[in-house]
Jmol script that loads the backbone (N, CA, C; Angstrom):
load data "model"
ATOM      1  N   UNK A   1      49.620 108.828  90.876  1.00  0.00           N
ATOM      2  CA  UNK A   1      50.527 108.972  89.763  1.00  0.00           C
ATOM      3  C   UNK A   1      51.956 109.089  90.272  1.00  0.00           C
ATOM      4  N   UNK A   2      53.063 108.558  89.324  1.00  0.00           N
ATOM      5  CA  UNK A   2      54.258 109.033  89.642  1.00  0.00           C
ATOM      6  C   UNK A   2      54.206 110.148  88.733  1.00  0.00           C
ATOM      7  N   UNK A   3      55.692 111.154  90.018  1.00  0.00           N
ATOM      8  CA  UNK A   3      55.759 112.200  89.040  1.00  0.00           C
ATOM      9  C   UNK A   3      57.749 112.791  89.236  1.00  0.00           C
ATOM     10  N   UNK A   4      58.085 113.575  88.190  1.00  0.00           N
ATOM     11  CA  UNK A   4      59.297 113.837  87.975  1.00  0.00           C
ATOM     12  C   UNK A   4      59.003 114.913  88.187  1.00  0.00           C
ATOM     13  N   UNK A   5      59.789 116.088  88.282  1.00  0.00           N
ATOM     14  CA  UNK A   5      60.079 117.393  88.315  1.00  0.00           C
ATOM     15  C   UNK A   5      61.576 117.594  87.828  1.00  0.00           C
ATOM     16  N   UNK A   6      61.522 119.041  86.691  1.00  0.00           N
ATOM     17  CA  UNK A   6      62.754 118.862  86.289  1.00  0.00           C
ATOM     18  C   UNK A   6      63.984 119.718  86.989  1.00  0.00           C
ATOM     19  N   UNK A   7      63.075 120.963  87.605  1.00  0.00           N
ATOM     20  CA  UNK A   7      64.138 121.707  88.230  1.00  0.00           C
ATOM     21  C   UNK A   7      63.722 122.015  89.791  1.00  0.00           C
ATOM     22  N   UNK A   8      62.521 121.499  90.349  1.00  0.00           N
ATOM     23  CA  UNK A   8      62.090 121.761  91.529  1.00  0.00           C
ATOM     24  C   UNK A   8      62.317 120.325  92.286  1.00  0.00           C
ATOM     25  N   UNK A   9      62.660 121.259  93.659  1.00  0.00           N
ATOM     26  CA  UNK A   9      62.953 119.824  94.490  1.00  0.00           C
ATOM     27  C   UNK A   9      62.079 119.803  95.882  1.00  0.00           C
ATOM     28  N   UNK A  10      61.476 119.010  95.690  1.00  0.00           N
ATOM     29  CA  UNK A  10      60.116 118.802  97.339  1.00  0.00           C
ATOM     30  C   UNK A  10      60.662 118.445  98.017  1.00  0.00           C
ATOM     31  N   UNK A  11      59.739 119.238  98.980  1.00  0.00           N
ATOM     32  CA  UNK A  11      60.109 118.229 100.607  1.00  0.00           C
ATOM     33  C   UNK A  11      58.609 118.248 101.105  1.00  0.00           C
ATOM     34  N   UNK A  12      58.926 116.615 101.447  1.00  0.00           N
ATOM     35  CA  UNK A  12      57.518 116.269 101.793  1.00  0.00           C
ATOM     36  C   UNK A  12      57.820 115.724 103.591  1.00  0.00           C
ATOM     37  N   UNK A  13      56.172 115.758 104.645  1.00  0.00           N
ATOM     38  CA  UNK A  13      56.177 115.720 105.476  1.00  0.00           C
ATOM     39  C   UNK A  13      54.964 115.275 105.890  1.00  0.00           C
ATOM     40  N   UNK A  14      54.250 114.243 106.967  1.00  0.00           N
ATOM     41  CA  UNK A  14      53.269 113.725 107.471  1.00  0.00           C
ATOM     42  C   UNK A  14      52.903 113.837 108.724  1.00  0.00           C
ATOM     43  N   UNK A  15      52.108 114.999 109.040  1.00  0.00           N
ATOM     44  CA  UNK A  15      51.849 115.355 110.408  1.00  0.00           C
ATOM     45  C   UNK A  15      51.226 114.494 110.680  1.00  0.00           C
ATOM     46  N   UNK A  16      50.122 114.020 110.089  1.00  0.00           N
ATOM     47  CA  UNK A  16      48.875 112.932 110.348  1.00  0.00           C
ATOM     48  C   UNK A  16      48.560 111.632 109.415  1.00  0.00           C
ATOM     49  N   UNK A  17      48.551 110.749 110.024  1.00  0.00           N
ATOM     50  CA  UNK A  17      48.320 109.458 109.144  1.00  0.00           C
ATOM     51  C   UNK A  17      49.097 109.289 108.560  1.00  0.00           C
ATOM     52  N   UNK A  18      49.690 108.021 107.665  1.00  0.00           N
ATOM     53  CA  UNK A  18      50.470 107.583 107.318  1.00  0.00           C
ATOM     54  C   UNK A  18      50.679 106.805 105.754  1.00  0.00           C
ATOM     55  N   UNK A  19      52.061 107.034 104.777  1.00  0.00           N
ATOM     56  CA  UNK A  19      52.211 106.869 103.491  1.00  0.00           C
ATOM     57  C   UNK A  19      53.355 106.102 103.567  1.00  0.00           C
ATOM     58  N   UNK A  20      53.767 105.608 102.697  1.00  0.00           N
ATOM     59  CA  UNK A  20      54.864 104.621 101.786  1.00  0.00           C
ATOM     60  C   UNK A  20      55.277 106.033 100.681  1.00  0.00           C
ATOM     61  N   UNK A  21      56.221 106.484 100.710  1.00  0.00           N
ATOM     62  CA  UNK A  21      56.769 107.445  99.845  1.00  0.00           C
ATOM     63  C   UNK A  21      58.137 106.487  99.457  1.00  0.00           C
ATOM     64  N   UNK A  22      57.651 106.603  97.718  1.00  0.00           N
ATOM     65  CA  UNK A  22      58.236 105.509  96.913  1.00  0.00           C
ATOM     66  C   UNK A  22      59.492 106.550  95.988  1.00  0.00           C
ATOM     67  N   UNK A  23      60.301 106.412  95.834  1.00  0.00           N
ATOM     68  CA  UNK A  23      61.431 107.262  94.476  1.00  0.00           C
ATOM     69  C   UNK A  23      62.174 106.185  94.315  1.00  0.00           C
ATOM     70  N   UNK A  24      61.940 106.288  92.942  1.00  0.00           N
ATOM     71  CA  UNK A  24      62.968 105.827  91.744  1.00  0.00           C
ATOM     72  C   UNK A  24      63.957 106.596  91.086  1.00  0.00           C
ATOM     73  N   UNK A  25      65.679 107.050  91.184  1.00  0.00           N
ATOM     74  CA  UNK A  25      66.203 107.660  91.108  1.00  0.00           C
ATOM     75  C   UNK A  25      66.644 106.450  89.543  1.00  0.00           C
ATOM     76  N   UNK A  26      66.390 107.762  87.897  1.00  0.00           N
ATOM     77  CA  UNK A  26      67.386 107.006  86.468  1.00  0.00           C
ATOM     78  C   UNK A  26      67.939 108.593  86.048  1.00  0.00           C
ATOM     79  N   UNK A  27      68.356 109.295  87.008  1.00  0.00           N
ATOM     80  CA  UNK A  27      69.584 110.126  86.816  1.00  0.00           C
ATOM     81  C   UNK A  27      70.879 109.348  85.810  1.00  0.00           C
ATOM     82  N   UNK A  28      71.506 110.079  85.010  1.00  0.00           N
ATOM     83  CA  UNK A  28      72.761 109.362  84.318  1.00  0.00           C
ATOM     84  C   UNK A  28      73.692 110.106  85.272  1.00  0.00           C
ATOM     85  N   UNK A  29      74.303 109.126  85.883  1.00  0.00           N
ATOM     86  CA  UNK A  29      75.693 109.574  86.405  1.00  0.00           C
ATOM     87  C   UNK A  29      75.503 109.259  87.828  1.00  0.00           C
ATOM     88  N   UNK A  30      74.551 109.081  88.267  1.00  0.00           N
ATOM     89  CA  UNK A  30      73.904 109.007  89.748  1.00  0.00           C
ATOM     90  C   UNK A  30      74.264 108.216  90.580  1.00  0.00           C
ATOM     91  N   UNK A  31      75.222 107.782  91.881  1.00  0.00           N
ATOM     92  CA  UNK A  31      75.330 106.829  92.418  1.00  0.00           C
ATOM     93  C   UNK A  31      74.272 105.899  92.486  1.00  0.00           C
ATOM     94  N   UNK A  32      73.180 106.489  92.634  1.00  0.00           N
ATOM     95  CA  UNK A  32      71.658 105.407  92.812  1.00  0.00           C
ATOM     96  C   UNK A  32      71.152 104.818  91.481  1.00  0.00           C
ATOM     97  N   UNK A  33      71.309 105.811  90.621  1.00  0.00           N
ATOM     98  CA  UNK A  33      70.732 105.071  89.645  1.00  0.00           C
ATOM     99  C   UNK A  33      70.610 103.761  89.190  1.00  0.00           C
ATOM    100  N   UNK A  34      68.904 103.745  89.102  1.00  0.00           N
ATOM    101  CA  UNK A  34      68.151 102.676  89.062  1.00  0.00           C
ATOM    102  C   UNK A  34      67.506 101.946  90.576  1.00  0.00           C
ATOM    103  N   UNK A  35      68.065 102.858  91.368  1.00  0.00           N
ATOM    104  CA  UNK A  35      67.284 102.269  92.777  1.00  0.00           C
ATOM    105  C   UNK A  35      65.967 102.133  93.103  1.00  0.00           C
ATOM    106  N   UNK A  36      65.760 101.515  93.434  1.00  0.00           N
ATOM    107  CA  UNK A  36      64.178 102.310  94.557  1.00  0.00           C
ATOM    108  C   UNK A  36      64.553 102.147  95.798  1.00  0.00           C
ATOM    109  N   UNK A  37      63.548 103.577  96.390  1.00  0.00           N
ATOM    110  CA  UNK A  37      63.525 103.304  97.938  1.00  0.00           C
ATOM    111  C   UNK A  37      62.595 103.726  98.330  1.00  0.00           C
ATOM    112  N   UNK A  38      62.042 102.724  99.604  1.00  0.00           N
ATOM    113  CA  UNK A  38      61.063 103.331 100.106  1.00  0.00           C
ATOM    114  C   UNK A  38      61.364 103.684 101.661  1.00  0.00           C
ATOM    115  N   UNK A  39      60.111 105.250 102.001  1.00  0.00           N
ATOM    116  CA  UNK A  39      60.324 105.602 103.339  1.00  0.00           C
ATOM    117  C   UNK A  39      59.076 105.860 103.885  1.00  0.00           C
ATOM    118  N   UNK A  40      59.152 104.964 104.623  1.00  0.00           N
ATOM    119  CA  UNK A  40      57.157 105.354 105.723  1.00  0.00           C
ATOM    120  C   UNK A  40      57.482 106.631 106.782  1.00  0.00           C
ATOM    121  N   UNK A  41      56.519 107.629 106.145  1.00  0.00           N
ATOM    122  CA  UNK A  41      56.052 108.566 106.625  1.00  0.00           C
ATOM    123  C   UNK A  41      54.761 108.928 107.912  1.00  0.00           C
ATOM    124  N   UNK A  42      54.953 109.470 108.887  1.00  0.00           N
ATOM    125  CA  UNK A  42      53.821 109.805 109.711  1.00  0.00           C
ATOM    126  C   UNK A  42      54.066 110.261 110.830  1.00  0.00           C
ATOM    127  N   UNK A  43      53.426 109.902 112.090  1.00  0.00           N
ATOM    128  CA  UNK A  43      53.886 110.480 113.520  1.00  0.00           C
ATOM    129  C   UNK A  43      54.953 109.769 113.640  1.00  0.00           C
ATOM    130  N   UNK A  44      55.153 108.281 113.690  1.00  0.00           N
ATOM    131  CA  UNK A  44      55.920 107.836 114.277  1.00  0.00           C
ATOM    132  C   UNK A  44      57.570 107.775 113.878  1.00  0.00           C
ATOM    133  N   UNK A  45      57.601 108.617 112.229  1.00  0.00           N
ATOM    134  CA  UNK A  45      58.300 109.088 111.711  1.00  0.00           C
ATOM    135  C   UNK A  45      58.350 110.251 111.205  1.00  0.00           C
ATOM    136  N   UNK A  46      58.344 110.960 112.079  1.00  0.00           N
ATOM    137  CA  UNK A  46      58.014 112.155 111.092  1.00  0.00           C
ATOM    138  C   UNK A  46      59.385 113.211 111.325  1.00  0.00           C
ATOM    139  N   UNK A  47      59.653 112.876 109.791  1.00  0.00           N
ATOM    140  CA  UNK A  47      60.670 113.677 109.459  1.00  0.00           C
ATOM    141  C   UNK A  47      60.399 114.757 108.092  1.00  0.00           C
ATOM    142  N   UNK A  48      61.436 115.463 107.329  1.00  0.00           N
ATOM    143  CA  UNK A  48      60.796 116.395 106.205  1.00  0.00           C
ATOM    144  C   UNK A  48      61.813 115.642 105.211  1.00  0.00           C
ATOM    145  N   UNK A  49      61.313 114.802 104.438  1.00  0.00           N
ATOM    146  CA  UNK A  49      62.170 114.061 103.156  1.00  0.00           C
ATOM    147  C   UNK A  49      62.479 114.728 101.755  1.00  0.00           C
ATOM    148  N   UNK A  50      63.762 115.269 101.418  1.00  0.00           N
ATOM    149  CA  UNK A  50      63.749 116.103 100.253  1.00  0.00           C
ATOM    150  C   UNK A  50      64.154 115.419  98.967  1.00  0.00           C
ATOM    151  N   UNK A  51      63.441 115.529  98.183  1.00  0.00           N
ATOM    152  CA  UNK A  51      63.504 114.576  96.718  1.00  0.00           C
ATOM    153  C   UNK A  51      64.163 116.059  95.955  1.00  0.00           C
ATOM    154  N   UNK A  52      65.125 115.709  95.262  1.00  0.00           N
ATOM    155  CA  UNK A  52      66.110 116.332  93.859  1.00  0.00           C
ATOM    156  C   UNK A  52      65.048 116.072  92.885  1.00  0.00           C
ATOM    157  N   UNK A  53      65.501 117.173  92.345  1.00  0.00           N
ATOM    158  CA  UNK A  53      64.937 117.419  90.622  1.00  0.00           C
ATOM    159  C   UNK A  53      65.360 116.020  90.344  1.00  0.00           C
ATOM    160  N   UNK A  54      64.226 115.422  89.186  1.00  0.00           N
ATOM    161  CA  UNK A  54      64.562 114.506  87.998  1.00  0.00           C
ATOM    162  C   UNK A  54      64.440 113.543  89.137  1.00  0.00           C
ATOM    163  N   UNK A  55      63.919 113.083  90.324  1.00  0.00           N
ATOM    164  CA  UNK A  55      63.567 111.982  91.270  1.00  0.00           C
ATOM    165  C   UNK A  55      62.363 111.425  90.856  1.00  0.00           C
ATOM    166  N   UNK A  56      61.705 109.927  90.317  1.00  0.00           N
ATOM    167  CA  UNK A  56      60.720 109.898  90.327  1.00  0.00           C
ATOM    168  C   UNK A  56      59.871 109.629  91.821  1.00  0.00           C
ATOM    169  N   UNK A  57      59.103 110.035  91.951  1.00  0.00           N
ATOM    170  CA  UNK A  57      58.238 109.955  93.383  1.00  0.00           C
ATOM    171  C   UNK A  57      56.950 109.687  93.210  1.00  0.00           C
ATOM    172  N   UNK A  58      56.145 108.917  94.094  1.00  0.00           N
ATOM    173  CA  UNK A  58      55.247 108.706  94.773  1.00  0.00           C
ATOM    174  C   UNK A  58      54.204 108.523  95.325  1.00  0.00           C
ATOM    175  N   UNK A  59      53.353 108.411  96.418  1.00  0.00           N
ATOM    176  CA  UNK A  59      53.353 108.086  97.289  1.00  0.00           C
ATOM    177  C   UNK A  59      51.496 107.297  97.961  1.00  0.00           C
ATOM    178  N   UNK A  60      51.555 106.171  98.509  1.00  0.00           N
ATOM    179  CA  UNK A  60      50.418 105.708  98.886  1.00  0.00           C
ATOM    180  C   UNK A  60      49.561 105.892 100.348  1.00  0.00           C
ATOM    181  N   UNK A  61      48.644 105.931 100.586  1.00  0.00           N
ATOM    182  CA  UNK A  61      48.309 106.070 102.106  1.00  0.00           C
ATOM    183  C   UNK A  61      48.349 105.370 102.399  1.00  0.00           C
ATOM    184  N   UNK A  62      47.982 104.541 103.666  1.00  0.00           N
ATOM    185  CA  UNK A  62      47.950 103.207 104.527  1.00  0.00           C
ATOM    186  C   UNK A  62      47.451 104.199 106.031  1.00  0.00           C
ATOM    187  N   UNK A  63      47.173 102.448 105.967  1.00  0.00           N
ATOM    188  CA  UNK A  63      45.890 102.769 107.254  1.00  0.00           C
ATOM    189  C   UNK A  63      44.201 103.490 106.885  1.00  0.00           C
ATOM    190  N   UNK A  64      43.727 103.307 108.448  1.00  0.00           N
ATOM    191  CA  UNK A  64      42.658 103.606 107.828  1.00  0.00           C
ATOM    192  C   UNK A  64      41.877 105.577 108.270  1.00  0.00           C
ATOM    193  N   UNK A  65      43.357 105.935 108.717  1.00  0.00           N
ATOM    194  CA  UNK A  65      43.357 106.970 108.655  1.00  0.00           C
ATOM    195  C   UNK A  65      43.683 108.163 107.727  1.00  0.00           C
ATOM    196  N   UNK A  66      43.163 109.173 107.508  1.00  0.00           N
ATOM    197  CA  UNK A  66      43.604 110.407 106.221  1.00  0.00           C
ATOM    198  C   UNK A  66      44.894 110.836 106.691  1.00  0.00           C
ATOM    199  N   UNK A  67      45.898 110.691 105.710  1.00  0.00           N
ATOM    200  CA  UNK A  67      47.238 111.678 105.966  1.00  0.00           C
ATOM    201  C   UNK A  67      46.494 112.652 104.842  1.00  0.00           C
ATOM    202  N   UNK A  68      47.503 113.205 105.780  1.00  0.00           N
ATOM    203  CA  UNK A  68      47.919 114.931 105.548  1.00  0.00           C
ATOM    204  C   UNK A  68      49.393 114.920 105.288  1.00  0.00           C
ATOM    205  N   UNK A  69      49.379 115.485 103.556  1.00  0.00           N
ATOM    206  CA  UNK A  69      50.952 115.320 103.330  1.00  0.00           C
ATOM    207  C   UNK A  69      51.404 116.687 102.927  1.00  0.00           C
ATOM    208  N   UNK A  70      52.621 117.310 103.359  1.00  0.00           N
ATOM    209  CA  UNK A  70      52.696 118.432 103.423  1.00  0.00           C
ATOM    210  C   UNK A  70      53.654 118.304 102.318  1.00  0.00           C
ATOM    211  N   UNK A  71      53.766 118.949 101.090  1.00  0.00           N
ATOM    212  CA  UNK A  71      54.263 119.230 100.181  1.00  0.00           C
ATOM    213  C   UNK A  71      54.932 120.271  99.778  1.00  0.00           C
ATOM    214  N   UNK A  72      56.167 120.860 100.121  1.00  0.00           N
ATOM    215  CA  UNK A  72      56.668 122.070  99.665  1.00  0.00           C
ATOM    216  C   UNK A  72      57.860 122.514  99.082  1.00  0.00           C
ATOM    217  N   UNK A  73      57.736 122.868  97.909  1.00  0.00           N
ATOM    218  CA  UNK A  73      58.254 123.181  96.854  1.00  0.00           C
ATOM    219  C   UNK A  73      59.383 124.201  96.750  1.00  0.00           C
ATOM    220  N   UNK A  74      60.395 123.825  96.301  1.00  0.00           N
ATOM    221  CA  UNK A  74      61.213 125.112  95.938  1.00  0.00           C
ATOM    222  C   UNK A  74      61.277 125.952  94.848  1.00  0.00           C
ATOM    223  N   UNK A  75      60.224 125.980  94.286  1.00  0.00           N
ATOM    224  CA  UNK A  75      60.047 127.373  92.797  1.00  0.00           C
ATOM    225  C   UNK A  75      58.304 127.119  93.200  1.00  0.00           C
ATOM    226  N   UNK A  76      57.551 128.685  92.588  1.00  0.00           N
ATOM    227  CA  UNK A  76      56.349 128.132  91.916  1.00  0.00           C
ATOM    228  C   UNK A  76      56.176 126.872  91.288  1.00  0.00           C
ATOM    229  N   UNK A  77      54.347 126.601  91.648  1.00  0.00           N
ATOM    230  CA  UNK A  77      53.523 125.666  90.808  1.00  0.00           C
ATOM    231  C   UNK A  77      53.974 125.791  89.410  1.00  0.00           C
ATOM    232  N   UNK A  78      54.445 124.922  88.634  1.00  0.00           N
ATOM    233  CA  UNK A  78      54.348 125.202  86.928  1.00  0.00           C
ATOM    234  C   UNK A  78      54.030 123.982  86.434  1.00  0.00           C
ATOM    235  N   UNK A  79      53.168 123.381  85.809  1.00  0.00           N
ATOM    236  CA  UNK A  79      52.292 122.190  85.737  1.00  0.00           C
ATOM    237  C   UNK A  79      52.847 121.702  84.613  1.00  0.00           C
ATOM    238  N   UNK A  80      54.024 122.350  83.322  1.00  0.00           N
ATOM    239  CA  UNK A  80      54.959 121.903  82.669  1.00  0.00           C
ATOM    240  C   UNK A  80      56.191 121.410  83.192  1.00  0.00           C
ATOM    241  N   UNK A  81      56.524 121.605  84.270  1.00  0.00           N
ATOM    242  CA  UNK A  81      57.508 121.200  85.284  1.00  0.00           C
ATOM    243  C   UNK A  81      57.730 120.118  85.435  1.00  0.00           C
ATOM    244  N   UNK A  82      56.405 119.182  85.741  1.00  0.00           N
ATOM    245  CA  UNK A  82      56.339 117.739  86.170  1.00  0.00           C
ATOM    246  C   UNK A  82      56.346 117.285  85.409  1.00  0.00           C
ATOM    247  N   UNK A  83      56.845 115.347  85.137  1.00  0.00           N
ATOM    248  CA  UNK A  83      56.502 114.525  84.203  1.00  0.00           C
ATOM    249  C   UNK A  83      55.705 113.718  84.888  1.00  0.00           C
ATOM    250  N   UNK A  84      54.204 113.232  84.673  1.00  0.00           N
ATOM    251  CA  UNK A  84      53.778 112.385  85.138  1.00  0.00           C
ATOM    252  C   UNK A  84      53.472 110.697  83.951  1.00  0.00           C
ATOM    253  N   UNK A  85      53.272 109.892  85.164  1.00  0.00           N
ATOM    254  CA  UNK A  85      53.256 108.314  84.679  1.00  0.00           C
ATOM    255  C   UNK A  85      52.159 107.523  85.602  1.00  0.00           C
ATOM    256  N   UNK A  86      51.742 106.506  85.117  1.00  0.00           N
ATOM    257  CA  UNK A  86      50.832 105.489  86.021  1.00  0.00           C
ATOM    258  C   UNK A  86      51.920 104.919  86.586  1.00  0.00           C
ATOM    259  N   UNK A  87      50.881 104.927  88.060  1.00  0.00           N
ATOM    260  CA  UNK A  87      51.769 104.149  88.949  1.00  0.00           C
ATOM    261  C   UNK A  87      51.846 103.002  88.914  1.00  0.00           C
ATOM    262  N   UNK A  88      50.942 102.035  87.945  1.00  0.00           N
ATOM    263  CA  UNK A  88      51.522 100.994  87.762  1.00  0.00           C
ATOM    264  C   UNK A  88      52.343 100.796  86.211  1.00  0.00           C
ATOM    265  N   UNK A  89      52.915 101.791  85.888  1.00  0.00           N
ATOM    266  CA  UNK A  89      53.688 101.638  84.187  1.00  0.00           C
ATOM    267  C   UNK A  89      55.131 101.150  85.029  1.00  0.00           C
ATOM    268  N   UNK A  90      55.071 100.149  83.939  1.00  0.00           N
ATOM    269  CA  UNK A  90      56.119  99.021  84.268  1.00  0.00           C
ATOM    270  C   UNK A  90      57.882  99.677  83.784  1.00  0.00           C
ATOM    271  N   UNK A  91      57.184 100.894  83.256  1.00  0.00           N
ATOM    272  CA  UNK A  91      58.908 101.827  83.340  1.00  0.00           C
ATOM    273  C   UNK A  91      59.421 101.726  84.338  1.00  0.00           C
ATOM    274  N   UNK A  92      58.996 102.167  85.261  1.00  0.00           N
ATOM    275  CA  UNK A  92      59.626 102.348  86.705  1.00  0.00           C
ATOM    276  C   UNK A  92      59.142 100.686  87.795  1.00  0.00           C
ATOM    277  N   UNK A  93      60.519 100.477  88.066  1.00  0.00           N
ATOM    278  CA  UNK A  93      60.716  98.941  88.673  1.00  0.00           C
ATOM    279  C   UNK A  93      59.818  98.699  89.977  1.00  0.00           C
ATOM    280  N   UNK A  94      58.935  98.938  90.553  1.00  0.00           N
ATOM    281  CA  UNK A  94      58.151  98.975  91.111  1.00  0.00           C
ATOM    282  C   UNK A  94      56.476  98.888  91.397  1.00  0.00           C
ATOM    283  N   UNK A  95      56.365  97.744  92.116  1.00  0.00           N
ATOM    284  CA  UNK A  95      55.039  97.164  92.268  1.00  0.00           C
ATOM    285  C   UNK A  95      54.193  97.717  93.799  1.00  0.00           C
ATOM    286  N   UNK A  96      53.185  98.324  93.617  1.00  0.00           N
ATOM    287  CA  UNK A  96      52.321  98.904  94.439  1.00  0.00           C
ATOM    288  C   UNK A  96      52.181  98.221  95.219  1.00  0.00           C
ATOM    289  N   UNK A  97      51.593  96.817  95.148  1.00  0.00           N
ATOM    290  CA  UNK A  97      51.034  96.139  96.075  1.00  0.00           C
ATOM    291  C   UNK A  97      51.963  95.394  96.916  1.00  0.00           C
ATOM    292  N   UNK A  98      53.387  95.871  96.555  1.00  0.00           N
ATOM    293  CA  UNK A  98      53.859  94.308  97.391  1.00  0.00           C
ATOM    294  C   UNK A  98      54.328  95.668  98.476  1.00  0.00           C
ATOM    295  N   UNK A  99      54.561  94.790  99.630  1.00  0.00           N
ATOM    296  CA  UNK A  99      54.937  95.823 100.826  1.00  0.00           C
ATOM    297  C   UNK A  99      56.455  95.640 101.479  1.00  0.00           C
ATOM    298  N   UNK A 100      57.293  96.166 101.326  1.00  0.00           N
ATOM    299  CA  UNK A 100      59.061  96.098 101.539  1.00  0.00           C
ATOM    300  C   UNK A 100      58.969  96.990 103.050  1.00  0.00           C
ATOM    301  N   UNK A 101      59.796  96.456 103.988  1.00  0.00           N
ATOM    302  CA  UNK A 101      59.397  96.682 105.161  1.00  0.00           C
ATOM    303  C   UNK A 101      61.407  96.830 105.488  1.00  0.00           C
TER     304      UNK A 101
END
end "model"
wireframe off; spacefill off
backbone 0.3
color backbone group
């Protein structure tokens, strides 16, 4: 699923195995707005990527190994917090299958 958050901002991280971490930034006022970007996550990148409130995000595995995605939050869990969407709803400009390198 994609998902929004309205006032919490993640930071995500891939000790093991490897993802395509996808955000769609439709902030009003936003230099990006309307972007996508994508960032491959894992050993060979492994950095801690922080997504802003109101970011839509993410994210697929690849390979044929299990990531482990470390997810951590700046407020409590609140499950009204998030907006979620199918990752393939054609709201957000982005196609799963094609691979941007």
């Amino acid at each position: 699923k994609r998902n929004t958050q309205q006032k919490m901002t993640l930071n995500y991280a891939v000790p093991h195995g490897n993802i395509k971490l996808v955000l769609y930034d439709e902030r009003q006022g936003s230099p990006t707005k309307g972007e996508v970007q994508e960032i491959y996550l894992g050993p060979d990148n492994y950095c801690r990527v922080t997504v802003p409130p109101m970011i839509w995000n993410g994210c697929k595995g690849l390979g044929a190994e299990t990531a482990i995605v470390a997810n951590c939050g700046s407020i409590a869990h609140d499950p009204d917090e998030i907006d979620r969407r199918d990752p393939f709803d054609p709201y957000i400009p982005y196609d799963w299958s094609i691979q941007h390198q």
